[in-house]
C-alpha atoms as a printed R data frame, in Angstrom:
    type eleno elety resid chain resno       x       y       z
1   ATOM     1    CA   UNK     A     1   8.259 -34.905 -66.203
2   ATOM     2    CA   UNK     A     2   9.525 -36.826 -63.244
3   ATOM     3    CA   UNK     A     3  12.009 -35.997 -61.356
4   ATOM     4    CA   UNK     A     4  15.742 -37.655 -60.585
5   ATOM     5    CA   UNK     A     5  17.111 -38.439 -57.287
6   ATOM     6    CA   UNK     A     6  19.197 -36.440 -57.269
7   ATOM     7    CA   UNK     A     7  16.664 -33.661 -57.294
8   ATOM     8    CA   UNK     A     8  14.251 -35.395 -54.997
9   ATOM     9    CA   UNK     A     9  17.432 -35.291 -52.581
10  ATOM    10    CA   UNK     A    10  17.841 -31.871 -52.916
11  ATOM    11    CA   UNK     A    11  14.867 -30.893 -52.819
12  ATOM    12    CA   UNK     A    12  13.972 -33.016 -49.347
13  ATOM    13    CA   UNK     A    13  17.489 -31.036 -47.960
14  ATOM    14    CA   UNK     A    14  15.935 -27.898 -48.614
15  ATOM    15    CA   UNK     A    15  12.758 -28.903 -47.528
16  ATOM    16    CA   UNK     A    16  14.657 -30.077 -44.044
17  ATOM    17    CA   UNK     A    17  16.654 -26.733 -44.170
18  ATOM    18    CA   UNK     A    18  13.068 -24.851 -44.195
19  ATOM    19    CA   UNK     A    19  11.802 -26.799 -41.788
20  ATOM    20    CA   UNK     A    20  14.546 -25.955 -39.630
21  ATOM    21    CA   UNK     A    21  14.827 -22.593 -40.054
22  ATOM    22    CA   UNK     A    22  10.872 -22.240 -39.182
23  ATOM    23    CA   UNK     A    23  11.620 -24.392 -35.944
24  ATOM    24    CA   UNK     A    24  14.618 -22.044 -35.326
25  ATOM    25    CA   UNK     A    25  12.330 -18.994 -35.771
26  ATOM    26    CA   UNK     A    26   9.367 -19.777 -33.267
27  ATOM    27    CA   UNK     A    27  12.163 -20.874 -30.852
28  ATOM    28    CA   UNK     A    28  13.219 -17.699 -31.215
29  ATOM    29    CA   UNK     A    29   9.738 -15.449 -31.189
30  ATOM    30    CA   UNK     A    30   8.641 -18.450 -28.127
31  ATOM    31    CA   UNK     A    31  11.771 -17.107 -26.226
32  ATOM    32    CA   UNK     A    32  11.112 -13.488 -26.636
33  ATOM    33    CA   UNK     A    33   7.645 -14.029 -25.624
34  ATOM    34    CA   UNK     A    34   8.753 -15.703 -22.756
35  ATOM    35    CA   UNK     A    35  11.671 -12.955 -22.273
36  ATOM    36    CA   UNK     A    36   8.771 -10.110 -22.764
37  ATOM    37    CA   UNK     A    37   6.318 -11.347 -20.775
38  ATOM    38    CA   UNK     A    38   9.260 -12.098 -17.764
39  ATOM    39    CA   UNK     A    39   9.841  -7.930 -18.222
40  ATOM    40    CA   UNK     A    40   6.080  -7.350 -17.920
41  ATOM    41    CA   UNK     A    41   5.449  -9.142 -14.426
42  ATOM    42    CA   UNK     A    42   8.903  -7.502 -13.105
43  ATOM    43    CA   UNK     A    43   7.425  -4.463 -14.262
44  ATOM    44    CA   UNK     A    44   4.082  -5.381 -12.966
45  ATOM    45    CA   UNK     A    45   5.464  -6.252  -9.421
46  ATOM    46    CA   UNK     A    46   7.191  -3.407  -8.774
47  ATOM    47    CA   UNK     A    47   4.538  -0.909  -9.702
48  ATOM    48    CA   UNK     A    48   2.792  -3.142  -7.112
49  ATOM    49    CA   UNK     A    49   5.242  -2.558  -4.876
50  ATOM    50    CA   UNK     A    50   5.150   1.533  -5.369
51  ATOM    51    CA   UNK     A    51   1.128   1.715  -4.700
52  ATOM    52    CA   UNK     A    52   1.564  -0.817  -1.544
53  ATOM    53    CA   UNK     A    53   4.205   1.716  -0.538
54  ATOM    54    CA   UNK     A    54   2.159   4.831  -1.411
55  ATOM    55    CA   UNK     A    55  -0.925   3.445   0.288
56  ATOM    56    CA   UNK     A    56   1.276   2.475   3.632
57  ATOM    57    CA   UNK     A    57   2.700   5.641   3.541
58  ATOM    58    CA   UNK     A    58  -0.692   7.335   3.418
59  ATOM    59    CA   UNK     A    59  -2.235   4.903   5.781
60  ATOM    60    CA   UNK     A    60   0.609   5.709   9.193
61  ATOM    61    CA   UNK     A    61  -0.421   9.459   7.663
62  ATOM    62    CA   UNK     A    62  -4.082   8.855   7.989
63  ATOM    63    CA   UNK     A    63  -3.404   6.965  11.395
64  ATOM    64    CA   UNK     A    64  -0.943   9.497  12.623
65  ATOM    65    CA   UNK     A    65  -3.084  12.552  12.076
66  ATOM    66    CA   UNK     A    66  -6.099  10.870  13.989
67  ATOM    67    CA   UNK     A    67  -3.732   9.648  16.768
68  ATOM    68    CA   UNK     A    68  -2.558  13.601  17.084
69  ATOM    69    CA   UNK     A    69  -5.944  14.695  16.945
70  ATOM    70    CA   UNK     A    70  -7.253  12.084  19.371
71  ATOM    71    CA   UNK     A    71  -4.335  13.269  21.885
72  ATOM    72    CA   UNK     A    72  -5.453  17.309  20.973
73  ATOM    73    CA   UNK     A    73  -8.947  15.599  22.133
74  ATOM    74    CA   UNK     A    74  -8.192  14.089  25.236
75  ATOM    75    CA   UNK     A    75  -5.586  16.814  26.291
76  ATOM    76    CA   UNK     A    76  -8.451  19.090  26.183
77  ATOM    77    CA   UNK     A    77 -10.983  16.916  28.233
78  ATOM    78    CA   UNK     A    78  -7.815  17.080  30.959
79  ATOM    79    CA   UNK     A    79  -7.822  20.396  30.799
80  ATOM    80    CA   UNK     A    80 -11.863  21.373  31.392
81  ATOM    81    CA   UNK     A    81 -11.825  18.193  33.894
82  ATOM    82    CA   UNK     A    82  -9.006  19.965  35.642
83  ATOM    83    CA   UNK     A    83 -11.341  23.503  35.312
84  ATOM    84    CA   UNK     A    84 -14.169  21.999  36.541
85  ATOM    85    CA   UNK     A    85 -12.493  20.377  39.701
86  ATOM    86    CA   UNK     A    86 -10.817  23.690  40.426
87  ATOM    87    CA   UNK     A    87 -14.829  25.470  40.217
88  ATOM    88    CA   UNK     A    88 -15.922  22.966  42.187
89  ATOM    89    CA   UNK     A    89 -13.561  23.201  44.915
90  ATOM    90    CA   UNK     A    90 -14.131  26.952  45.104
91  ATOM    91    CA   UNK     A    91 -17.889  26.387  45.228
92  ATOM    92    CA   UNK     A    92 -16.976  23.813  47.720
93  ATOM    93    CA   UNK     A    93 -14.980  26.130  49.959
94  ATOM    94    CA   UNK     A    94 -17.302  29.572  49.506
95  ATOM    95    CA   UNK     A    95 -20.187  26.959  50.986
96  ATOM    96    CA   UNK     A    96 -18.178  25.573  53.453
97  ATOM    97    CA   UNK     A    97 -16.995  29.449  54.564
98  ATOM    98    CA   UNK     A    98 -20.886  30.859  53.959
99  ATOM    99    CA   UNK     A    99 -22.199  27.337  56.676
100 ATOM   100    CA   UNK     A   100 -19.380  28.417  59.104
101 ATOM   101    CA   UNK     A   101 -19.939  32.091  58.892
102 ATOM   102    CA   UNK     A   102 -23.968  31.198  59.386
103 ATOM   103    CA   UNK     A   103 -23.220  29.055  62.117
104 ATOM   104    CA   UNK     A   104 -21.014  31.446  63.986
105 ATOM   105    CA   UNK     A   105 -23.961  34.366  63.530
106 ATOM   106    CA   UNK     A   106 -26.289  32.410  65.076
């Protein structure tokens, strides 16, 4: 049973026509790959971008609270420098009165 040319022709068109319609598929499926995997690094980058926020954010927290507490710190070193320069001035001056009231005893 051979075939005529006619059907060889037709049959080679619809071969073509298949062959097409494959290449037009994986176009297709290779640009919705492309178009998914475009979505999934946006998406990717800008939860990136919310944890470099978040950590930022939590990092001028971190560095505020120990600048505060660093201030509380040395405000409070002022203060007991500032106490004991005030003691020592009154032991200074009781001593100094107590050497000129022995001196004017004697």
């Amino acid at each position: 049973m051979s075939m005529s040319i006619d059907e060889i022709r037709t049959t080679e068109k619809e071969a073509e026509q298949l062959v097409i319609k494959a290449k037009q598929k994986a176009q297709k499926i290779i640009q919705n790959a492309h178009q998914e995997s475009k979505q999934l690094v946006e998406e990717a980058e800008e939860e990136a971008a919310k944890e470099i926020a978040k950590v930022r954010k939590k990092s001028e927290k971190s560095v505020q609270q120990t600048e505060q507490q660093v201030q509380a710190e040395l405000e409070n070193t002022l203060q007991e420098i500032e106490q004991q320069k005030e003691k020592n001035l009154e032991e200074a001056s009781e001593i100094i009165v107590e050497r000129v009231t022995t001196v004017e005893e004697e």
